[in-house]
Predicted model as a PDB file, atoms N, CA, C, CB and O in Angstrom, pLDDT in the B-factor column:
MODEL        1                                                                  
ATOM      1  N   UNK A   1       5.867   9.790 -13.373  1.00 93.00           N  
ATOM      2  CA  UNK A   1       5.573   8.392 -13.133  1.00 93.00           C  
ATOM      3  C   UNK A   1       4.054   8.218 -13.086  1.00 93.00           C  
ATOM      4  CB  UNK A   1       6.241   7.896 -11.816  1.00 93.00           C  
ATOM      5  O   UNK A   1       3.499   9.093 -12.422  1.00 93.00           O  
ATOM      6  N   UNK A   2       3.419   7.496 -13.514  1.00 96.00           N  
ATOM      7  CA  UNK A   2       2.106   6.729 -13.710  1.00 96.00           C  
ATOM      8  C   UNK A   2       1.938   6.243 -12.500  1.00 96.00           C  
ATOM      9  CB  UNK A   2       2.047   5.611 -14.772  1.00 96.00           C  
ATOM     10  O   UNK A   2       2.884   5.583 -12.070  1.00 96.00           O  
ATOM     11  N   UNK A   3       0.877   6.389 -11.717  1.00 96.00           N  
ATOM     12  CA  UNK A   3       0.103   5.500 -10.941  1.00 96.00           C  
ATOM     13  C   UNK A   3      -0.053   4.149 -10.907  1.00 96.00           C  
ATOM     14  CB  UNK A   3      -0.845   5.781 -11.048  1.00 96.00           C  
ATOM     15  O   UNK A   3      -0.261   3.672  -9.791  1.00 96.00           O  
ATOM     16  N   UNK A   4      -0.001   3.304 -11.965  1.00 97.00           N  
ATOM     17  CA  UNK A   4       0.355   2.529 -12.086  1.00 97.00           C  
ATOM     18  C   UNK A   4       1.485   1.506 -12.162  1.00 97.00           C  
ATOM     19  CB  UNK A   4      -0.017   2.706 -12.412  1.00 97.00           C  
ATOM     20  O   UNK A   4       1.414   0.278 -12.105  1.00 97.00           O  
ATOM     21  N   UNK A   5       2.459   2.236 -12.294  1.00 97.00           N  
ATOM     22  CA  UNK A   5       3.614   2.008 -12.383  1.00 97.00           C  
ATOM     23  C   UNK A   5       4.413   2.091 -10.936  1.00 97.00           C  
ATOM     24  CB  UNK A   5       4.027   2.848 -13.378  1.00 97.00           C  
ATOM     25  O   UNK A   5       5.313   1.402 -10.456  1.00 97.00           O  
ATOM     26  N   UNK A   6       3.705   3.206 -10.474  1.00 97.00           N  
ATOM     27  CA  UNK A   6       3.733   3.390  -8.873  1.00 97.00           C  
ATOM     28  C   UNK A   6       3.219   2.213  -7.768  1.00 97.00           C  
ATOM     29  CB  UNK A   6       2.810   4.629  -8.597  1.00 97.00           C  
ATOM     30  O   UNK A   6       3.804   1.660  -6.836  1.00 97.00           O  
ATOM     31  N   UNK A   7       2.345   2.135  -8.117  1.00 97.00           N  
ATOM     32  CA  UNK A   7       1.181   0.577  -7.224  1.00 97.00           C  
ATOM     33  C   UNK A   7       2.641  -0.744  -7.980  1.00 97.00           C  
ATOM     34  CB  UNK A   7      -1.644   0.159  -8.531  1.00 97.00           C  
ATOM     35  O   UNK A   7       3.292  -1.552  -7.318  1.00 97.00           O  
ATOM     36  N   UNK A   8       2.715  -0.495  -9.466  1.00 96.00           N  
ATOM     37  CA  UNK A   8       3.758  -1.722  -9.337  1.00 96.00           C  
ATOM     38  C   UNK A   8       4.612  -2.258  -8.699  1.00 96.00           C  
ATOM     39  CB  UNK A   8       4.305  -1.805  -9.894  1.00 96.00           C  
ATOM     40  O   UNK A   8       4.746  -3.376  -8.203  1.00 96.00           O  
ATOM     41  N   UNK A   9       5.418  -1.017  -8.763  1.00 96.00           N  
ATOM     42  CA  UNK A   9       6.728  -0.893  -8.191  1.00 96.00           C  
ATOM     43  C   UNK A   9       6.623  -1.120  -6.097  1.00 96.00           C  
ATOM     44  CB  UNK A   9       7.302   0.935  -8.833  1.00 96.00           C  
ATOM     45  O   UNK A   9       7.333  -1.627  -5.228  1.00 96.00           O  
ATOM     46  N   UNK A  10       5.306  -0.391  -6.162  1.00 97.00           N  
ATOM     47  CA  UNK A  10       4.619  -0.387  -4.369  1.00 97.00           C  
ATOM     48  C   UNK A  10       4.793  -2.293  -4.313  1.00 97.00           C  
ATOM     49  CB  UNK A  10       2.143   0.441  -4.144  1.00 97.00           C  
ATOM     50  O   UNK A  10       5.399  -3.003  -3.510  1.00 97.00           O  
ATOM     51  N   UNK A  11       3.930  -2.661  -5.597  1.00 96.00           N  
ATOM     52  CA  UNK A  11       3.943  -4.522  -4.920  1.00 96.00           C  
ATOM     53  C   UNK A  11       5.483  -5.197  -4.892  1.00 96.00           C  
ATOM     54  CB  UNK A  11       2.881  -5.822  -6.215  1.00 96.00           C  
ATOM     55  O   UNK A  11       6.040  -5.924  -4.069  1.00 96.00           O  
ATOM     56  N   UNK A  12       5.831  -4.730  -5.931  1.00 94.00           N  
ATOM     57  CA  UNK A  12       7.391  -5.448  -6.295  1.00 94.00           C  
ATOM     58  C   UNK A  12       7.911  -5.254  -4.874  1.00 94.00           C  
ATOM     59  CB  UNK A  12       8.548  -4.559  -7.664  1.00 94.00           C  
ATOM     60  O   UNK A  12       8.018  -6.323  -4.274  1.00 94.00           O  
ATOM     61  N   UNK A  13       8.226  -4.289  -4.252  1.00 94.00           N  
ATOM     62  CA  UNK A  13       9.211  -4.340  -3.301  1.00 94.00           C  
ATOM     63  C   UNK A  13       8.230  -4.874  -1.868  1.00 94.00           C  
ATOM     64  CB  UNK A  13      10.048  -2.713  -3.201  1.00 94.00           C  
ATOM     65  O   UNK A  13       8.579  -5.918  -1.317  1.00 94.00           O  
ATOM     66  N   UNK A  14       7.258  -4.257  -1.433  1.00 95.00           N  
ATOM     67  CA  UNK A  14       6.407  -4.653  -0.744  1.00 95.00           C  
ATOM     68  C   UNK A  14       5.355  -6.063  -0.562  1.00 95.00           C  
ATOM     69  CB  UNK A  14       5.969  -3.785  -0.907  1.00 95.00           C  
ATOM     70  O   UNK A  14       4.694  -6.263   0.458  1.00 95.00           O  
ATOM     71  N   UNK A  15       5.358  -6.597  -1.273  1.00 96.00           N  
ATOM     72  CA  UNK A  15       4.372  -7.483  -2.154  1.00 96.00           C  
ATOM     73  C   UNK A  15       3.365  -7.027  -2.412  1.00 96.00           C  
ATOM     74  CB  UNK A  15       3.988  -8.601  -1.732  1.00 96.00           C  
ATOM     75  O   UNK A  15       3.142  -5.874  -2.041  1.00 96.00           O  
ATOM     76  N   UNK A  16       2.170  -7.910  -3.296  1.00 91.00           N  
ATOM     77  CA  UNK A  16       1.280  -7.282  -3.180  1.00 91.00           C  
ATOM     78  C   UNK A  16      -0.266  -7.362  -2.590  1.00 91.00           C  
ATOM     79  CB  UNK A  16       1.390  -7.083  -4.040  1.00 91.00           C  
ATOM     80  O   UNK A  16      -1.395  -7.020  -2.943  1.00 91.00           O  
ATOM     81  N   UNK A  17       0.303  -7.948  -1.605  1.00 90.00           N  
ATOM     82  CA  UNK A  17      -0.819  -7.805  -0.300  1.00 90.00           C  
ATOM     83  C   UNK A  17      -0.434  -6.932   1.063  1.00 90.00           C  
ATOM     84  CB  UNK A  17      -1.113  -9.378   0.308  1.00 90.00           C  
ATOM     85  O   UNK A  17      -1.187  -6.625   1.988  1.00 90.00           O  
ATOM     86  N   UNK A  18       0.635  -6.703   0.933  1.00 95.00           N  
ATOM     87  CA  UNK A  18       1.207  -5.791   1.923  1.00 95.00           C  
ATOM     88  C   UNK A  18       1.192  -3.984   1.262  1.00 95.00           C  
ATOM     89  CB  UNK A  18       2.934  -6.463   2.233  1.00 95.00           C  
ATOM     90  O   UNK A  18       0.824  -2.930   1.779  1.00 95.00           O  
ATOM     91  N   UNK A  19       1.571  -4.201   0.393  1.00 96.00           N  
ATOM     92  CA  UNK A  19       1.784  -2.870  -0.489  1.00 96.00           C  
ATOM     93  C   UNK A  19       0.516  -1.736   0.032  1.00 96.00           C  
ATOM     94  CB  UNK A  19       1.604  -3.314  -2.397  1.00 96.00           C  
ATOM     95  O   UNK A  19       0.666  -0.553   0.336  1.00 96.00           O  
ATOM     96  N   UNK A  20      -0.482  -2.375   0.018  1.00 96.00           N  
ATOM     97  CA  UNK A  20      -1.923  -1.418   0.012  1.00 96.00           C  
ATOM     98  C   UNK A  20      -2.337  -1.236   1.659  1.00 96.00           C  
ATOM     99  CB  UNK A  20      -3.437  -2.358  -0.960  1.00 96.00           C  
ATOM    100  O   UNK A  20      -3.289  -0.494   1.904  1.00 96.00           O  
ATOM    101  N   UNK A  21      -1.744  -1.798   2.606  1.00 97.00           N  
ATOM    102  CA  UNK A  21      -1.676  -1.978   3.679  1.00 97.00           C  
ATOM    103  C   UNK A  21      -0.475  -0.946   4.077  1.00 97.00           C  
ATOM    104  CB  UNK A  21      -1.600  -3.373   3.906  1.00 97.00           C  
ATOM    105  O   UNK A  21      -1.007   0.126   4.368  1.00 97.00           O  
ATOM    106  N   UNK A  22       0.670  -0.880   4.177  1.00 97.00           N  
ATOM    107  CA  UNK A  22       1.432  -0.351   4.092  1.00 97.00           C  
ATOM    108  C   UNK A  22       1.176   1.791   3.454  1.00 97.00           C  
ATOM    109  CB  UNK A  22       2.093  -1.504   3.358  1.00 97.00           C  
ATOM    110  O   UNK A  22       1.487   2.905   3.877  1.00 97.00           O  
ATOM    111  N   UNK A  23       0.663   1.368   2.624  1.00 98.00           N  
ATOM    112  CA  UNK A  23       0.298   2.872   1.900  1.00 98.00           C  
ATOM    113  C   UNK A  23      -0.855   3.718   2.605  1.00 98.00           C  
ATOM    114  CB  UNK A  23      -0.261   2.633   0.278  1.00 98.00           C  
ATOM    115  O   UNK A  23      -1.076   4.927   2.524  1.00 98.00           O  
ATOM    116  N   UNK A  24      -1.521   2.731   3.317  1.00 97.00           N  
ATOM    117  CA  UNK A  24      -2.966   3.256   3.883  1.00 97.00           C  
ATOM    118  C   UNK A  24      -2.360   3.326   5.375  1.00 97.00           C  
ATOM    119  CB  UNK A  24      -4.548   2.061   3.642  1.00 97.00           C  
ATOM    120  O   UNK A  24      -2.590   4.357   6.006  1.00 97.00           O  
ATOM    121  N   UNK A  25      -1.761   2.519   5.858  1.00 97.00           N  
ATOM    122  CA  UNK A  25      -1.321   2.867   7.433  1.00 97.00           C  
ATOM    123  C   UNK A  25       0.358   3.733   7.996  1.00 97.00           C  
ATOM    124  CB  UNK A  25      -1.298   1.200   8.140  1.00 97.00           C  
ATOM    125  O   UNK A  25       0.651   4.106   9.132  1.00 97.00           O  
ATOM    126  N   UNK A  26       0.927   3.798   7.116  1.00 96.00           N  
ATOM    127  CA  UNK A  26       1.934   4.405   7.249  1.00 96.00           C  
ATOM    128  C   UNK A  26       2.560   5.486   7.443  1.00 96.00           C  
ATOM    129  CB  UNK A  26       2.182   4.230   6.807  1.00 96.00           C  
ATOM    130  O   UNK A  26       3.590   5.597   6.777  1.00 96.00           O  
ATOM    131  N   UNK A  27       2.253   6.495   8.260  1.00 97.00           N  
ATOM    132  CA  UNK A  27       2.389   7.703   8.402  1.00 97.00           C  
ATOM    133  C   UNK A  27       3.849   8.277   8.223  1.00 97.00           C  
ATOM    134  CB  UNK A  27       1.850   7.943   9.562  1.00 97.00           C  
ATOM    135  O   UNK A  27       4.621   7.954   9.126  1.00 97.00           O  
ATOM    136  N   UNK A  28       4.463   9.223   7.026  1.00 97.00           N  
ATOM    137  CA  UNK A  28       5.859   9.521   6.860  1.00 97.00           C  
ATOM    138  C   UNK A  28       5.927  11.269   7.124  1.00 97.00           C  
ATOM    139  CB  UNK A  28       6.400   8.967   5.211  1.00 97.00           C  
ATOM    140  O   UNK A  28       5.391  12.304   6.728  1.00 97.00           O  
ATOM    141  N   UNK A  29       6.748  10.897   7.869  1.00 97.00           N  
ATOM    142  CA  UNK A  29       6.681  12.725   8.450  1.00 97.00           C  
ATOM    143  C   UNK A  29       7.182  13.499   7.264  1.00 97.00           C  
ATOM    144  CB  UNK A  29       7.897  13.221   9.986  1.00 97.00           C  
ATOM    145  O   UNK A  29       6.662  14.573   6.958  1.00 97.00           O  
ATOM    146  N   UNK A  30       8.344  12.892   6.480  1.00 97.00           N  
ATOM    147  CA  UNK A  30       8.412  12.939   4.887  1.00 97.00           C  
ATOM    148  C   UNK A  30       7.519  13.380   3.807  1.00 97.00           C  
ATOM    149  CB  UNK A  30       8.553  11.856   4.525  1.00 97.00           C  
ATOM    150  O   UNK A  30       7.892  14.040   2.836  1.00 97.00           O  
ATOM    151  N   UNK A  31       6.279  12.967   4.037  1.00 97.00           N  
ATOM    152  CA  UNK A  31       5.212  13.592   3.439  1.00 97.00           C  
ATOM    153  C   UNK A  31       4.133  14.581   3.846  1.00 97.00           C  
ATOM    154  CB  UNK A  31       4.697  12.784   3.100  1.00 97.00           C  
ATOM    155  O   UNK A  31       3.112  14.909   3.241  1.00 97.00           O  
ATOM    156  N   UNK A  32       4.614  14.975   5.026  1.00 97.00           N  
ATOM    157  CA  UNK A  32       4.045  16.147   5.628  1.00 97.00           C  
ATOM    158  C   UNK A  32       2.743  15.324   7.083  1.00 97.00           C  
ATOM    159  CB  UNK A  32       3.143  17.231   4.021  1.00 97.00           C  
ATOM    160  O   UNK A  32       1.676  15.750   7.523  1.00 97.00           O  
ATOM    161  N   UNK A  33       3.479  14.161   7.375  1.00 98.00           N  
ATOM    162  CA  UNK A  33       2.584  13.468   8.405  1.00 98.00           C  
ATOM    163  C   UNK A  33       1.592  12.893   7.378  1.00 98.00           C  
ATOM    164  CB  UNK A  33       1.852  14.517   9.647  1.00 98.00           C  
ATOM    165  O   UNK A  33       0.553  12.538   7.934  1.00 98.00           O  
ATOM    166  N   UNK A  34       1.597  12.670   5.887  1.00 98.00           N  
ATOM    167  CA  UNK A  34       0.372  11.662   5.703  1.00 98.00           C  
ATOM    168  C   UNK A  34       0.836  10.292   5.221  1.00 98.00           C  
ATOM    169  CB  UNK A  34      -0.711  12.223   4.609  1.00 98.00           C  
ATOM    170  O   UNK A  34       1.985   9.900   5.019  1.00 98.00           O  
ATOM    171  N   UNK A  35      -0.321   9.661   5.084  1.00 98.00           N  
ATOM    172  CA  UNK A  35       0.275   7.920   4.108  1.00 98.00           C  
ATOM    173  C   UNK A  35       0.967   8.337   2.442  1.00 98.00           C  
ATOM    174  CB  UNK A  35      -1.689   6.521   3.606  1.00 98.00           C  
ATOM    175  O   UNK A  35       1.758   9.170   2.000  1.00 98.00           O  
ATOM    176  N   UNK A  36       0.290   7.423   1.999  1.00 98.00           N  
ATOM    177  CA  UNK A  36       0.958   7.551   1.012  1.00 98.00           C  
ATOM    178  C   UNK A  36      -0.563   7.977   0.352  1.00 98.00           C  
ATOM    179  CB  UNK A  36       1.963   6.261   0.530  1.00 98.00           C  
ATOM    180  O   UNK A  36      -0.807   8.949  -0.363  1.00 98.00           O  
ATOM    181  N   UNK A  37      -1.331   7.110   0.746  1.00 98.00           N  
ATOM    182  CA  UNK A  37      -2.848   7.435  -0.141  1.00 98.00           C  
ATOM    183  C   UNK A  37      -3.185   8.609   0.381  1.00 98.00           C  
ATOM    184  CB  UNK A  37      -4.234   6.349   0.048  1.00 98.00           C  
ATOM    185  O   UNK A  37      -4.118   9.034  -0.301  1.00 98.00           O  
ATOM    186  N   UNK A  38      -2.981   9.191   1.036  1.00 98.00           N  
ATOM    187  CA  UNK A  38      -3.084  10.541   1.145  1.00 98.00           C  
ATOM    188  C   UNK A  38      -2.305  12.089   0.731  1.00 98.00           C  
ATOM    189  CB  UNK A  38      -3.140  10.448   2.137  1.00 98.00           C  
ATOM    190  O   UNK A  38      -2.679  13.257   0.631  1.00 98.00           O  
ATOM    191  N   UNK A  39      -1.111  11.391   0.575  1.00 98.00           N  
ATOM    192  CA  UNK A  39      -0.214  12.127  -0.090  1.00 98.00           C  
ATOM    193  C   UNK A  39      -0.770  12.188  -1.459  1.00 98.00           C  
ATOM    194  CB  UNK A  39       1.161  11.580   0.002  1.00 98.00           C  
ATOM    195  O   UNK A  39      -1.227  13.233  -1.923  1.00 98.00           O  
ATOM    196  N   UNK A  40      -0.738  11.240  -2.009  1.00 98.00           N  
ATOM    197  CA  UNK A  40      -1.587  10.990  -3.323  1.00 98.00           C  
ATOM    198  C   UNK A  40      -2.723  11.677  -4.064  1.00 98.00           C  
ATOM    199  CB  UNK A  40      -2.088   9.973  -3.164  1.00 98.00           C  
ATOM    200  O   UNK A  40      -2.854  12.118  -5.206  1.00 98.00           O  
ATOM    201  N   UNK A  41      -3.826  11.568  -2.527  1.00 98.00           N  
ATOM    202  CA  UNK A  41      -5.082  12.411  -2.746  1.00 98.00           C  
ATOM    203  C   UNK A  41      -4.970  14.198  -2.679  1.00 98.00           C  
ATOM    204  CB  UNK A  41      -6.118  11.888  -1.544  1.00 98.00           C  
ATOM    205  O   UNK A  41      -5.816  15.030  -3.008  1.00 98.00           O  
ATOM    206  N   UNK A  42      -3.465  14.407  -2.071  1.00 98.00           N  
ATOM    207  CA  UNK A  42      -3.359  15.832  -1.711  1.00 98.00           C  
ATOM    208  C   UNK A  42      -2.443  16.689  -3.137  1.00 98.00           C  
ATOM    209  CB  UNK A  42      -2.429  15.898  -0.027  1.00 98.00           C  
ATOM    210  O   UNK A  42      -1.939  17.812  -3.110  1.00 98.00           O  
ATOM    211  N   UNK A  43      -2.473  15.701  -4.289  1.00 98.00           N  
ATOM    212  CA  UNK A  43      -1.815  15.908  -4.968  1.00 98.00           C  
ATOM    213  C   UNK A  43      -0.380  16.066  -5.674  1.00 98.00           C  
ATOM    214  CB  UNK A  43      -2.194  16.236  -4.859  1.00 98.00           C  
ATOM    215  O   UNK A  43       0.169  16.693  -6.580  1.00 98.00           O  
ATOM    216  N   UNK A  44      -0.086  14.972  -4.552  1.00 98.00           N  
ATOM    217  CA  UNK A  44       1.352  14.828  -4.229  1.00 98.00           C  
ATOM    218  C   UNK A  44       1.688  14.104  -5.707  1.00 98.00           C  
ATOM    219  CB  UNK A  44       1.726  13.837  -2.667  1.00 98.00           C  
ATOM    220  O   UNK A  44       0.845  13.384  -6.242  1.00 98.00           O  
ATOM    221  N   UNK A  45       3.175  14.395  -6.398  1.00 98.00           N  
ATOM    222  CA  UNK A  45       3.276  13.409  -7.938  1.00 98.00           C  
ATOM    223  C   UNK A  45       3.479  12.040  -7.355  1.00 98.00           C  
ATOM    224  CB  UNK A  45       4.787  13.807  -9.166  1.00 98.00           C  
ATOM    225  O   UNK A  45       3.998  11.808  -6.262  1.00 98.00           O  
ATOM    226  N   UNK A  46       3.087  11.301  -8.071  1.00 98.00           N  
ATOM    227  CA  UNK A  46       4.097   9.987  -7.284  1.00 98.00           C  
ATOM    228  C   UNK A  46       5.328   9.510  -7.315  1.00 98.00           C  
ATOM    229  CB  UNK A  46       3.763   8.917  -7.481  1.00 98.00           C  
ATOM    230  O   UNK A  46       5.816   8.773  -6.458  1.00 98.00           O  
ATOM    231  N   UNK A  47       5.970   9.989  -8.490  1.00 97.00           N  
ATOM    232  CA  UNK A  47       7.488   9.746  -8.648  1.00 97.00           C  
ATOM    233  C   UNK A  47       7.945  10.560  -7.396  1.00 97.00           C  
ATOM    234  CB  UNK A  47       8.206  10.317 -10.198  1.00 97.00           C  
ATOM    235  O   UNK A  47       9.049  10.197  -6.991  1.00 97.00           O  
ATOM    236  N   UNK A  48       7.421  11.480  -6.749  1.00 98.00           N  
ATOM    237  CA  UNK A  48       7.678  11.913  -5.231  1.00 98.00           C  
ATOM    238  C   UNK A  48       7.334  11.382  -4.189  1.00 98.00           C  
ATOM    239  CB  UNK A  48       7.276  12.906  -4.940  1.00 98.00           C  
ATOM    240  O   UNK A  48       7.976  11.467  -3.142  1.00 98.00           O  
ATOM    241  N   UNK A  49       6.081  10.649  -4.358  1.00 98.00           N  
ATOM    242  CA  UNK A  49       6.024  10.046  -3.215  1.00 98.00           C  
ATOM    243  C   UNK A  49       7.169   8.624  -3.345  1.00 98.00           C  
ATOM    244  CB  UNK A  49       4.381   9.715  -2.944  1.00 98.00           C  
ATOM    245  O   UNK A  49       7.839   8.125  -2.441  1.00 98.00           O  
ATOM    246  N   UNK A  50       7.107   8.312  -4.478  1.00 97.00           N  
ATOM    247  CA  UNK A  50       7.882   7.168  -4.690  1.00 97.00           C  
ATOM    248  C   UNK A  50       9.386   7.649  -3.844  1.00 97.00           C  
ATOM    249  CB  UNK A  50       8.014   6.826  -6.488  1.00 97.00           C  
ATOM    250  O   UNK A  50       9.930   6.780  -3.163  1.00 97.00           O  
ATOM    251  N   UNK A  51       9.865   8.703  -3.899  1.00 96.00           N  
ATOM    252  CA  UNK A  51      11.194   8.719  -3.604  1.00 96.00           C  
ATOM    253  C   UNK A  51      10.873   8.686  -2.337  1.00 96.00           C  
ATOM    254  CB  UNK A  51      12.106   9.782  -4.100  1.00 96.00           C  
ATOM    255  O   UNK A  51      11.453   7.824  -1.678  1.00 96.00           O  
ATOM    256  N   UNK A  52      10.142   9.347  -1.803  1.00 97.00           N  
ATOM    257  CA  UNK A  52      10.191   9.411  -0.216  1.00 97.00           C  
ATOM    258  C   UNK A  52      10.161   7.482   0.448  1.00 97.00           C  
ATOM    259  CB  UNK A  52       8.426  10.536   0.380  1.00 97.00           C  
ATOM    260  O   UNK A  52      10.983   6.908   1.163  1.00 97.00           O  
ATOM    261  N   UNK A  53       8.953   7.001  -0.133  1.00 97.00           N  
ATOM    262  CA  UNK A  53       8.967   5.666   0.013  1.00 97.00           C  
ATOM    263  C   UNK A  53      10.735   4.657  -0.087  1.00 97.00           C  
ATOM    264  CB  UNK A  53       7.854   5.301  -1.217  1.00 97.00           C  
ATOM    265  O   UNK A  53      11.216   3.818   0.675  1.00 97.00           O  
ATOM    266  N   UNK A  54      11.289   5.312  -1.473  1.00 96.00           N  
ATOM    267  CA  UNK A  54      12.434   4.782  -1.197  1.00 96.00           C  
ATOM    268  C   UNK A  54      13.248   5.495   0.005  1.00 96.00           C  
ATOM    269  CB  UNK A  54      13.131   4.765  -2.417  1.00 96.00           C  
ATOM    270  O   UNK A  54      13.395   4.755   0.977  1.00 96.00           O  
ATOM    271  N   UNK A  55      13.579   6.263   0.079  1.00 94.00           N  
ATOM    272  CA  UNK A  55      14.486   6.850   1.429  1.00 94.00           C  
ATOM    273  C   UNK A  55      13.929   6.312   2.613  1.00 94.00           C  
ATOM    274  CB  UNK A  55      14.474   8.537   1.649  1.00 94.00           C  
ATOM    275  O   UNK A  55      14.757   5.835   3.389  1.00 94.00           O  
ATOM    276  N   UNK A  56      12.635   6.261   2.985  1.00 94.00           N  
ATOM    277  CA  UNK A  56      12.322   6.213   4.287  1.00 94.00           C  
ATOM    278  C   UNK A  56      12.257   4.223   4.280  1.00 94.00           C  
ATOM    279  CB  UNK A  56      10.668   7.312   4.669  1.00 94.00           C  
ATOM    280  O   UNK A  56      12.598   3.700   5.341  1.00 94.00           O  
ATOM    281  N   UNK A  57      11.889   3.394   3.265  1.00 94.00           N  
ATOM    282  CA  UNK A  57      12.176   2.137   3.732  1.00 94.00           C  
ATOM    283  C   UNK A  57      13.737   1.527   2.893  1.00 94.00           C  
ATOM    284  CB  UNK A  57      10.716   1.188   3.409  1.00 94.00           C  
ATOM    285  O   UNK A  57      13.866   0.330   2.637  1.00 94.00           O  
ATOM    286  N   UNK A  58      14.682   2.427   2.593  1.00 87.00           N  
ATOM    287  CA  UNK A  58      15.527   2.098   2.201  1.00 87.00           C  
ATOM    288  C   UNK A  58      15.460   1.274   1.123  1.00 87.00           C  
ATOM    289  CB  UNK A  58      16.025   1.810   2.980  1.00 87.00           C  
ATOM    290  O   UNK A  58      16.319   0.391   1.139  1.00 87.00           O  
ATOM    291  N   UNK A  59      14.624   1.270   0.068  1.00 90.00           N  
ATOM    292  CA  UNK A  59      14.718   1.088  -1.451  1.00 90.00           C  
ATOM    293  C   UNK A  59      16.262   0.668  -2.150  1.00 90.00           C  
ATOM    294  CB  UNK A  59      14.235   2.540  -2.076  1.00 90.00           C  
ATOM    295  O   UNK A  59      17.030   1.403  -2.770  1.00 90.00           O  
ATOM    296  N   UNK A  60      16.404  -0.778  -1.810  1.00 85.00           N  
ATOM    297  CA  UNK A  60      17.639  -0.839  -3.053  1.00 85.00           C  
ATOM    298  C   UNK A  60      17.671   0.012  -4.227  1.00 85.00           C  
ATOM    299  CB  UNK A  60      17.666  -2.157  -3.737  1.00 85.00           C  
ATOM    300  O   UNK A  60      16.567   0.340  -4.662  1.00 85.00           O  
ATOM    301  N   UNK A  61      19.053   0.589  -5.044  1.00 81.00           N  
ATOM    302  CA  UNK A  61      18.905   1.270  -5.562  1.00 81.00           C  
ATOM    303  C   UNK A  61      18.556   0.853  -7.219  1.00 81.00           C  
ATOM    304  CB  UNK A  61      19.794   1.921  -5.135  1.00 81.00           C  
ATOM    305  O   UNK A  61      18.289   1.504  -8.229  1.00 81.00           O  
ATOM    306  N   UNK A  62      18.707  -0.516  -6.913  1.00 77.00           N  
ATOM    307  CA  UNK A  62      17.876  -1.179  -8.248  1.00 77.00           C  
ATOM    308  C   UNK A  62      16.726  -1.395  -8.587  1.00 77.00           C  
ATOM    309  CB  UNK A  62      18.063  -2.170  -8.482  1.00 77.00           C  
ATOM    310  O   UNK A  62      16.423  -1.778  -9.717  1.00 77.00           O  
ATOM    311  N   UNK A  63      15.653  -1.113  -7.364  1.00 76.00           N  
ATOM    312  CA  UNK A  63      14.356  -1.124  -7.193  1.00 76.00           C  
ATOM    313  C   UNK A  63      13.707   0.384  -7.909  1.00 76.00           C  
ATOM    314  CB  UNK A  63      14.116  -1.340  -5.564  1.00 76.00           C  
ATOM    315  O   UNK A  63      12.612   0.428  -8.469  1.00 76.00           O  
ATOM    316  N   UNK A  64      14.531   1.434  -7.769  1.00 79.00           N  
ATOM    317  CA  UNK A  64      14.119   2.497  -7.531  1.00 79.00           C  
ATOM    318  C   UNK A  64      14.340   2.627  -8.910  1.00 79.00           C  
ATOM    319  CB  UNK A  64      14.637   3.332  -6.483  1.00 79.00           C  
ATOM    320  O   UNK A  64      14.085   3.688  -9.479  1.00 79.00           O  
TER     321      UNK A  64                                                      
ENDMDL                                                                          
END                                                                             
């Protein structure tokens, strides 16, 4: 998954003024205790972080 496609999909379900808010303050024990922008920076793929994002805020499965 693209980064971009990732931030999309982040606004679609989140909006997108919440989305970047959400990614920067959100701590998921899922990702080893970081956000998401940190998961990100640690080299995390994002189609992984993406899944975690869906499991942990319950992602319809049409979103995902």
């Amino acid at each position: 998954m693209r980064l971009t496609v990732f931030w999309q999909r982040m606004a679609e379900h989140f909006g997108s003024g919440y989305a970047d808010t959400f990614a920067r303050d959100h701590v998921m024990t899922e990702l080893g205790g970081l956000t998401v922008h940190e998961a990100l920076d640690a080299g995390w793929e994002a189609k992984d972080v993406w899944r975690v994002v869906c499991t942990v805020m319950n992602v319809p499965g049409e979103r995902r």
